[in-house]
N, C-alpha and C positions, 0 to 999 in steps of 0.2 A: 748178209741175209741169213736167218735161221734155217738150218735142215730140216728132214722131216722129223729127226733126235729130237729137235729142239722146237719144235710147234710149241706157241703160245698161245693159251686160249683166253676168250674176252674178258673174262674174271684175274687174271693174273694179271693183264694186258693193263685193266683198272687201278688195281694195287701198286703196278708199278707208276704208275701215273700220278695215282693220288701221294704214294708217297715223294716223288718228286717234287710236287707240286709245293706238297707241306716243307720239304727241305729248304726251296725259296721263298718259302715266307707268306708263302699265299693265305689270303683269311681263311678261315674256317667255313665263313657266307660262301665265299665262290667256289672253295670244294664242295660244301654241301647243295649247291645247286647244279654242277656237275653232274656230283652223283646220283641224282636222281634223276638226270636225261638218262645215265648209263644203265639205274635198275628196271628205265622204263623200254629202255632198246634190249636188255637182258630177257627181258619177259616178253618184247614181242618176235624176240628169237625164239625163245622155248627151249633153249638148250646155250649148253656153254660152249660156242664151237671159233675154232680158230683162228681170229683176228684175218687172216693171211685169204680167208674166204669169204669175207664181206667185201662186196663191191659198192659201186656209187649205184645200183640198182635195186639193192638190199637196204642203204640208205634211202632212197628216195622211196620205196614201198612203209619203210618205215614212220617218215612224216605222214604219205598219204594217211598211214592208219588213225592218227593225230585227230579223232573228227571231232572233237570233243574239248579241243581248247584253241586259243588264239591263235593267231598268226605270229605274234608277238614270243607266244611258247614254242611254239615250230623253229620259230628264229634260235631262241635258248638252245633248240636241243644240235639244231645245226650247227651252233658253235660250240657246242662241250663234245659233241663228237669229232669234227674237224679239230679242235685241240688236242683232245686226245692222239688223232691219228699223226696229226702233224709231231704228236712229242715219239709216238712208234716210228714216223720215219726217220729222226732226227736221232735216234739209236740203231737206225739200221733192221729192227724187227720186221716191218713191213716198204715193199718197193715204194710205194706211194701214198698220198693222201687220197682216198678214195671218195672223201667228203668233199674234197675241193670239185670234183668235178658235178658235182648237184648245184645247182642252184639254190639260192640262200633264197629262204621265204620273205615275203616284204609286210614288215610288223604292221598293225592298225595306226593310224596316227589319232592317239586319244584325245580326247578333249578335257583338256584343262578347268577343273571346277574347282575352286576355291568355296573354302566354308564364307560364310557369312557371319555378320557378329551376334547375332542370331541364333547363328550355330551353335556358335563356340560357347554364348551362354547356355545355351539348352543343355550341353553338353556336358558343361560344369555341373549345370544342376543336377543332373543325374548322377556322378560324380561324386555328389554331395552323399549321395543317400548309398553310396558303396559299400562295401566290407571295409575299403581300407581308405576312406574320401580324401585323406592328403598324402597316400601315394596317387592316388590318381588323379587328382588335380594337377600334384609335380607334375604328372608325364603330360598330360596333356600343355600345361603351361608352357614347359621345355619343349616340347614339337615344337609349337607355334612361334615360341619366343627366337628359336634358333635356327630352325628349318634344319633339322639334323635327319638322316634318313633313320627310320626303324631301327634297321642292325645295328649301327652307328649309336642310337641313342643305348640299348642292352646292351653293349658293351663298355660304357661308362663305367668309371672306376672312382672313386673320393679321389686317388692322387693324381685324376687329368683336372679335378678342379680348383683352377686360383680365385677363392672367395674375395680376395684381398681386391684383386682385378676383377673378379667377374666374369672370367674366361672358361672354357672349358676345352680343351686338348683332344681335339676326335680323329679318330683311327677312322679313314675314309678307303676307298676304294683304292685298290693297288698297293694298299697300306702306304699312302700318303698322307701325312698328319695337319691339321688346320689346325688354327683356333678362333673359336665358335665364341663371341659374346652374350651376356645374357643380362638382364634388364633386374633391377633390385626385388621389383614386385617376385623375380621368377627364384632371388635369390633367401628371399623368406623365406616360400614356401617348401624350398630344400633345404633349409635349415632345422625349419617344424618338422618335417618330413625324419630329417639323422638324429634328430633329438626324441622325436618318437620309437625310431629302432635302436637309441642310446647309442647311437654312433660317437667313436673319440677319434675325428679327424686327423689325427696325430700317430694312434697304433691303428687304425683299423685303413690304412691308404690303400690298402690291397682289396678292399672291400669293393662289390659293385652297387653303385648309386641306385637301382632297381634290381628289389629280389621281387619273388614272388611267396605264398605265407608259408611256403614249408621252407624258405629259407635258400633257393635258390633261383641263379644271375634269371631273371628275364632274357626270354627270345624273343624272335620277333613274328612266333607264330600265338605266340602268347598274345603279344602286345596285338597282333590282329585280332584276335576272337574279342579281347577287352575292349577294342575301339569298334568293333563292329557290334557289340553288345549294348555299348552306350549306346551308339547312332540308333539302333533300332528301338530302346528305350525312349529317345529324345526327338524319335520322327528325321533323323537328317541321314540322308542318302542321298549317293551313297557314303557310305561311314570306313575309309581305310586311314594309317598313318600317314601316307604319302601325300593327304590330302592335307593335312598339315605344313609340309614345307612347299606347295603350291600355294597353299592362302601368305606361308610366310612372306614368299617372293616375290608374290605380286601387290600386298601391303609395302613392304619396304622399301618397292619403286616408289609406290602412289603417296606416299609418304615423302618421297623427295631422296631416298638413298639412291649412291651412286653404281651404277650397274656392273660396275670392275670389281665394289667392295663385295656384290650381293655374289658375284662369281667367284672369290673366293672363301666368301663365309657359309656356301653351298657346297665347295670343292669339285666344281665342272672347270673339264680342262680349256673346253673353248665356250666360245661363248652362244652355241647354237642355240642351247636352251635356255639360256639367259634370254637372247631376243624375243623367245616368244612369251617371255614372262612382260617384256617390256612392249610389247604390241598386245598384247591385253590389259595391261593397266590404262596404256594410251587409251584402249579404248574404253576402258570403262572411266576415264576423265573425260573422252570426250562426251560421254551419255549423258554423264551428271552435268557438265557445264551447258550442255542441251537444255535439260531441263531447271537449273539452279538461274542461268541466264539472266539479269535483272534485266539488262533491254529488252530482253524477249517477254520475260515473267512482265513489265510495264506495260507493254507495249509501245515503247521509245522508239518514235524514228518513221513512224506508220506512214506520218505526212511528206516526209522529205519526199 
């Protein structure tokens, strides 16, 4: 344990943290959502004061003050702060996790809306009338085509994709790597797309598949304002990335894919999420064969 010589304060506490974090490899995504539990728990301290003096009741006053976002974010910041604390105990800086003894907030369970074809036309059409209409048809093509999450899609590079296969090499979560298929229509229009920024496949493999026009990678705070920009242009709300690999997942059941391949060309490690993708296709076959029904639509069978 530190003396009173060696007091560590919540700022330092972070650095050492974040740089740890970065030394194993951690993405960029999951430290920078971290660090924004950490500048949001710095500021409802009001001062930089010493790791050693934050309890689990400084913690928990700290969600209460949360009034203003989900349950789902309260969850976030309980876990970047319990990691934090936990990587302080595990150096010995502080006695214990003071996070562990709070209770972890219980997230909303959202409901699953998938675009419609509908949508995804309107969406294009908008799209059409852009600054830059076939980068922005790529990305939406690519959402839907691959069900790639947001971050995941911005950091696309020419040399994750095999044009030859049709593949594309995605840096997922945990930095676990998949590979993500994609459909010829999807492979045109990133063709049109590198040959409008005079891309050479060849020397520019370091390149990111999506910039933006001053020339640099897409984030995926970008790619939100862009997809929330259209949606409000095209009437479809609500309008986030996310809702592009929900419509991917549950098309690619209803389609007939198989539910092992859709889990790993999502890159979830189990299949919880999967099932609810596949109890909502179920259901939406059973709706339409409701109403598509030819015995029904006939009225076949009245007399028996």
């Amino acid at each position: 344990m530190v003396t009173n010589e060696q007091k560590l304060y919540f700022s330092s506490a972070v650095e050492k943290y974040v740089m740890s974090k970065r030394a194993k490899g951690f993405s960029e995504n999951t430290i920078n959502a971290y660090a924004q539990t950490f500048t949001q728990f710095q500021n409802y301290l009001g001062e930089d004061i010493c790791v050693e003096e934050v309890n689990s009741e400084t913690i928990t006053r700290f969600l209460a003050s949360c009034t203003h976002v989900s349950n789902k974010t309260k969850l976030n910041h309980h876990t970047g702060l319990s990691s934090l604390w936990a990587f302080l105990e595990s150096n010995q800086i502080v006695s214990q996790n003071v996070v562990r003894k709070v209770e972890r907030p219980i997230a909303e369970s959202r409901q699953i809306n998938p675009f419609t074809q509908h949508d995804i036309r309107a969406l294009l059409s908008v799209a059409e009338k852009s600054q830059n209409p076939v980068r922005s048809k790529a990305i939406i093509l690519i959402l839907l085509d691959t069900g790639v999450r947001a971050s995941e899609l911005c950091q696309i590079k020419i040399r994750d994709i095999d044009f030859e296969n049709r593949r594309i090499l995605i840096l997922g979560k945990g930095n676990k790597e998949r590979s993500v298929p994609f459909s010829k229509i999807s492979q045109k229009i990133i063709n049109t797309y590198l040959e409008s920024r005079k891309i050479n496949v060849a020397k520019d493999r370091n390149a990111h598949l999506f910039i933006t026009k001053d020339g640099k990678p897409f984030n995926r705070f970008g790619l939100l304002n862009m997809i929330e920009r259209f949606s409000a242009l095209a009437n479809v709300y609500p309008g986030h990335p996310h809702r592009f690999r929900h419509t991917f997942a549950i098309q690619f059941l209803r389609n007939g894919g198989s539910i092992y391949t859709l889990q790993r060309i999502l890159g979830h490690s189990t299949l919880d999420m999967v099932k609810k993708y596949l109890s909502i296709s179920q259901s939406d076959l059973d709706g339409d064969h409701e109403l598509a029904s030819p015995v029904k639509a006939w009225g076949l069978g009245l007399d028996v």
